[in-house]
C-alpha positions in Angstrom: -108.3 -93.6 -103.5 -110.0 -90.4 -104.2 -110.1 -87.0 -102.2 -113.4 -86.1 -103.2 -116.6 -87.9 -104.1 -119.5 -85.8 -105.8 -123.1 -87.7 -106.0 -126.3 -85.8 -108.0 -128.7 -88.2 -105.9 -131.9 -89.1 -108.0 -134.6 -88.7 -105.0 -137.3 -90.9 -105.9 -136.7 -94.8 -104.7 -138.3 -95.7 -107.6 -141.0 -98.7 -107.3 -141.2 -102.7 -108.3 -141.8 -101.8 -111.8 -140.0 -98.5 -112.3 -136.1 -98.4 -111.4 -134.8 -95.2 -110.1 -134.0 -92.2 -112.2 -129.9 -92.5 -112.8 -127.7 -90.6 -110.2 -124.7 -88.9 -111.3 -120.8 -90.1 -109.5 -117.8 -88.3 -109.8 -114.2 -88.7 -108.2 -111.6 -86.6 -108.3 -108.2 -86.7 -106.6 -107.0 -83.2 -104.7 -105.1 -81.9 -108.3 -109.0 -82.2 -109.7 -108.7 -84.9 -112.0 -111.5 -87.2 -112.6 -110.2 -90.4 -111.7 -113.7 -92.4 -112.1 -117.4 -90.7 -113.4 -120.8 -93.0 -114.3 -124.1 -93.9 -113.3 -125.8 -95.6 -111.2 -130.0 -96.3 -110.3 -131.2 -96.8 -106.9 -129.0 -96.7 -103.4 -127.6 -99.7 -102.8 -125.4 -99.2 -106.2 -124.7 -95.7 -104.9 -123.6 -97.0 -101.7 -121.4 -99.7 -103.3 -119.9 -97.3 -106.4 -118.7 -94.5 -103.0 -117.6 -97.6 -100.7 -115.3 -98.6 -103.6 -114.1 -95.5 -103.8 -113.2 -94.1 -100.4 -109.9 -93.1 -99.1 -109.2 -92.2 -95.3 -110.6 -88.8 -95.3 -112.3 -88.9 -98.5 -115.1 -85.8 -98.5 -118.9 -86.8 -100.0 -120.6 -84.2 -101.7 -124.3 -85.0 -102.0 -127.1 -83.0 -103.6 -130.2 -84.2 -101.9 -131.8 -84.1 -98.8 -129.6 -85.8 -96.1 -131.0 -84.8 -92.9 -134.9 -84.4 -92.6 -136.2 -83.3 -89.3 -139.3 -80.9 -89.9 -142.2 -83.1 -90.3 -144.3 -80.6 -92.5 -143.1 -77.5 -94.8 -139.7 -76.7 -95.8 -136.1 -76.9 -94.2 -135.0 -73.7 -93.0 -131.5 -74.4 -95.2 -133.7 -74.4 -98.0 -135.5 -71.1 -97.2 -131.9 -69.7 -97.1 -131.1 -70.6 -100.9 -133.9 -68.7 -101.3 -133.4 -65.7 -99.1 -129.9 -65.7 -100.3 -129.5 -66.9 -104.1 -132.9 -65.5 -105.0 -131.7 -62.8 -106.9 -130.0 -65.4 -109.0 -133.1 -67.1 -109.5 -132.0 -70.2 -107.2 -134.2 -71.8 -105.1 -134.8 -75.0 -103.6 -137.2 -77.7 -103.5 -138.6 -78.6 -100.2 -138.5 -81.2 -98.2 -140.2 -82.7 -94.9 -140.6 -86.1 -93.2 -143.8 -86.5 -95.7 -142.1 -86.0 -98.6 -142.1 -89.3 -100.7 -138.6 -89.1 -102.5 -136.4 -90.3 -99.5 -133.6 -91.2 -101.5 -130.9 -88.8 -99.1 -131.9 -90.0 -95.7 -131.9 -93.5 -96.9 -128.4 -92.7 -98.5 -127.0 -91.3 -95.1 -127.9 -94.0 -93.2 -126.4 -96.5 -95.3 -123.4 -94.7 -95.3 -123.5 -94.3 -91.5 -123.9 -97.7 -91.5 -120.5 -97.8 -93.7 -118.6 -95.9 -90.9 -118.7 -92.4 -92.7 -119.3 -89.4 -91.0 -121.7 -86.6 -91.2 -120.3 -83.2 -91.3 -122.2 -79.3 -91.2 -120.0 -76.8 -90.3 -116.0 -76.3 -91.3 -114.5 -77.4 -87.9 -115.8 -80.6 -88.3 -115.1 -81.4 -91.8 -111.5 -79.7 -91.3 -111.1 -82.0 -88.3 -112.6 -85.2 -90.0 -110.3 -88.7 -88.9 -112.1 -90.7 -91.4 -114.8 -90.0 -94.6 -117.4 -87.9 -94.3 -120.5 -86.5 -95.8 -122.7 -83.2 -96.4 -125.1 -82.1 -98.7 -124.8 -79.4 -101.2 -126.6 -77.9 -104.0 -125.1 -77.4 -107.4 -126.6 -73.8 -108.1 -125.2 -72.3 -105.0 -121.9 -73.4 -106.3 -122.1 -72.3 -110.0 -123.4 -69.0 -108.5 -121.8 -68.5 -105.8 -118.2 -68.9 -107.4 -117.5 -65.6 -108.7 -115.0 -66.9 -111.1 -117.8 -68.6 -113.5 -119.3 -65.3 -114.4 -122.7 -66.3 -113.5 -123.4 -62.5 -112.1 -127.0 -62.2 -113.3 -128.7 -65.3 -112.8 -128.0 -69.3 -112.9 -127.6 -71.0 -116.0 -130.3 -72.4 -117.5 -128.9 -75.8 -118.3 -131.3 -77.8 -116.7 -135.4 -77.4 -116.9 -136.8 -76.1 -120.5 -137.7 -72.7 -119.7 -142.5 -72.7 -120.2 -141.9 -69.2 -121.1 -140.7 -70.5 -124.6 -141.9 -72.9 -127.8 -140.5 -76.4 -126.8 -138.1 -76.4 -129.3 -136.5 -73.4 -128.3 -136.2 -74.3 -125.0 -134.3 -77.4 -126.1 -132.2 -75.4 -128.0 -131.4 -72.8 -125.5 -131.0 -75.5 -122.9 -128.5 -77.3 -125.2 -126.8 -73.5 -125.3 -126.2 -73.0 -121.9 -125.1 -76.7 -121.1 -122.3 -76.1 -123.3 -121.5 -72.8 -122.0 -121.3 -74.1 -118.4 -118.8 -76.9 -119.6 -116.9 -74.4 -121.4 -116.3 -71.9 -119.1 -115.4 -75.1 -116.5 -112.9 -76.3 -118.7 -111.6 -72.5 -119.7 -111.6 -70.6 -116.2 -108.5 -70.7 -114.3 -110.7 -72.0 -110.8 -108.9 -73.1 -107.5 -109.0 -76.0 -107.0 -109.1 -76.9 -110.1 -111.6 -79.2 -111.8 -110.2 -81.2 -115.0 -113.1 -82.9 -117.1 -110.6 -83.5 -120.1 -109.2 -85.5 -117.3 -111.6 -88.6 -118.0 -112.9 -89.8 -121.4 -116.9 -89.7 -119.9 -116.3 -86.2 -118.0 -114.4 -84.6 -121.6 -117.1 -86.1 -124.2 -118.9 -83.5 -121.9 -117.3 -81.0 -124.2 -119.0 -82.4 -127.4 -122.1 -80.6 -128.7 -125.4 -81.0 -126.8 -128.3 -83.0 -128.2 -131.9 -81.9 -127.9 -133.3 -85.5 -127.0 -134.7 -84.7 -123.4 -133.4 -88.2 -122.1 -130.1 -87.8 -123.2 -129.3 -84.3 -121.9 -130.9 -85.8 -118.9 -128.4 -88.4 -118.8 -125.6 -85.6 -119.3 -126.4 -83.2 -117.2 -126.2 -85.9 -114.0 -123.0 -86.2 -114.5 -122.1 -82.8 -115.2 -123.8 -82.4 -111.5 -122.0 -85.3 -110.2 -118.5 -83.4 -110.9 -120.0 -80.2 -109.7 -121.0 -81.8 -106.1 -117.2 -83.5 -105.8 -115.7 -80.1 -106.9 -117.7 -78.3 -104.2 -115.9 -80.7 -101.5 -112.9 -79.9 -102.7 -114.0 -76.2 -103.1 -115.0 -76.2 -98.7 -111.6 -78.2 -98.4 -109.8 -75.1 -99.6 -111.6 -72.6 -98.4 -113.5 -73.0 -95.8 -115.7 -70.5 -94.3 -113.8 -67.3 -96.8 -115.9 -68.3 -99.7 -118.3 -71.1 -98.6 -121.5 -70.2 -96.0 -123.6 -73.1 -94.0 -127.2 -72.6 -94.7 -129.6 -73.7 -91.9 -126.7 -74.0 -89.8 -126.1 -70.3 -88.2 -127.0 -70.2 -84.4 -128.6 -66.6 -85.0 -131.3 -67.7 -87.0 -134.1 -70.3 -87.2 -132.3 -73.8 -87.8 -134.6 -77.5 -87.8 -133.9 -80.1 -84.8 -130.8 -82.1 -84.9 -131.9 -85.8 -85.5 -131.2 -88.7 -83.2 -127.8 -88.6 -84.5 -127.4 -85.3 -83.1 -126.9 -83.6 -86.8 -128.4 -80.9 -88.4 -129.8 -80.2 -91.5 -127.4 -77.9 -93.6 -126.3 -77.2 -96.6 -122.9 -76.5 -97.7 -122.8 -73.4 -100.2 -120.2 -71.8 -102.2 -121.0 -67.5 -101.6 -120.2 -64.0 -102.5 -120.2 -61.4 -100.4 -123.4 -60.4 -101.4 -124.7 -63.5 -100.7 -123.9 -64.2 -96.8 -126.2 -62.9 -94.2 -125.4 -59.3 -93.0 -123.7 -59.0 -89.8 -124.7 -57.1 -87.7 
């Protein structure tokens, strides 16, 4: 079974006559070998594709919106990316009881539902008896992780930068996509993450295309092995290199829900990047 599951949640629910954008799934075992990678639309199939997956203390990385407790405005984790990764040019979207993509909270309760736990702070993932889930946020990690050499800003593998002609943004998107995957496949990271590992995860390596939908479709999973990684990345770690955003007790945090959790996110971070003490 696998150690660590990594989900790049598409948030809409989609409607009767448009199916969900595709999430991105990734496993990897604690040696950081891709044991399965894909696709899936909507969260029911996510749901089934992790409960097939899950081991005893199997750790769910999940880049969306798990716990929603504000009713207007944004989450105070996600002013935090902000406040903290801003100089990287990270932020996050926000997201309230009235947003309409819903996908996360609907996730977690299914999962809940499933018997897997919710975890915010290292004690209780450290201390976990069975699976468990956070949420996480891919540019914290690819920033926060000194090793990548991302010291300037995030890479710009995702959104076509308006600045430019359209085809040059393709083409510079294109760039850095391949960059990012080369410098996860080249840098000597612990724990390590091996894409060559799987034959979907290493065609990663092949040359971008410019077709929107098709970079689309690569970059979810590219984000799917990024969420797993950073489980196994907190797993290692802990609090040295990772900091809980909306979670510290000297600052603004959102209500717990009913469930008594709170709305984090889990974030790879540099020095530089933590809160100062003090």
């Amino acid at each position: 079974m696998s150690a660590y599951l990594g989900v790049d949640l598409a948030w809409g629910l989609g409607t009767e006559r448009r199916a969900p954008n595709e999430t991105g799934l990734a496993a990897l075992d604690e040696a950081g070998r891709v044991l399965d990678a894909g696709w899936a639309r909507g969260v029911d199939d996510v749901t089934a594709w992790i409960a097939d997956h899950l081991g005893p203390r199997t750790l769910i990385a999940v880049d969306a919106s798990l716990v929603v407790t504000n009713p207007t405005g944004i989450r105070e984790a996600e002013r935090q990316v902000g406040q903290r990764y801003g100089r990287w040019k990270v932020a996050a979207n926000p997201t309230n009881q009235a947003s309409a993509a819903s996908a996360g909270t609907q996730l977690l309760h299914r999962l809940t539902a499933l018997g897997i736990g919710y975890v915010s702070d290292t004690t209780a993932m450290r201390e976990r008896t069975g699976p468990a889930a956070f949420e996480c946020y891919p540019y914290t990690t690819l920033v926060g992780v000194e090793e990548l050499g991302y010291d300037e800003e995030r890479p710009r593998y995702k959104r076509l930068d308006t600045a430019l002609p359209a085809p040059e943004a393709r083409r510079r998107r294109a760039v850095a996509f391949d960059e990012l995957v080369r410098r996860l496949r080249t840098t000597p990271l612990d724990p390590p993450v091996v894409l060559d590992s799987h034959p979907l995860t290493a065609s990663l390596a092949d040359p971008s295309v410019l077709h929107g939908p098709t970079h689309k479709h690569r970059e979810d999973l590219l984000d799917g092995v990024l969420c797993a990684w950073t489980a196994a990345f907190w797993e290692r770690h802990g609090d040295q290199r990772v900091q809980v955003l909306g979670g510290d007790p000297g600052l603004p945090c959102d209500p717990v829900d009913e469930a008594a959790r709170q709305p984090v996110v889990i974030a790879p971070a540099r020095p530089s990047q933590r809160r100062p003490r003090g």
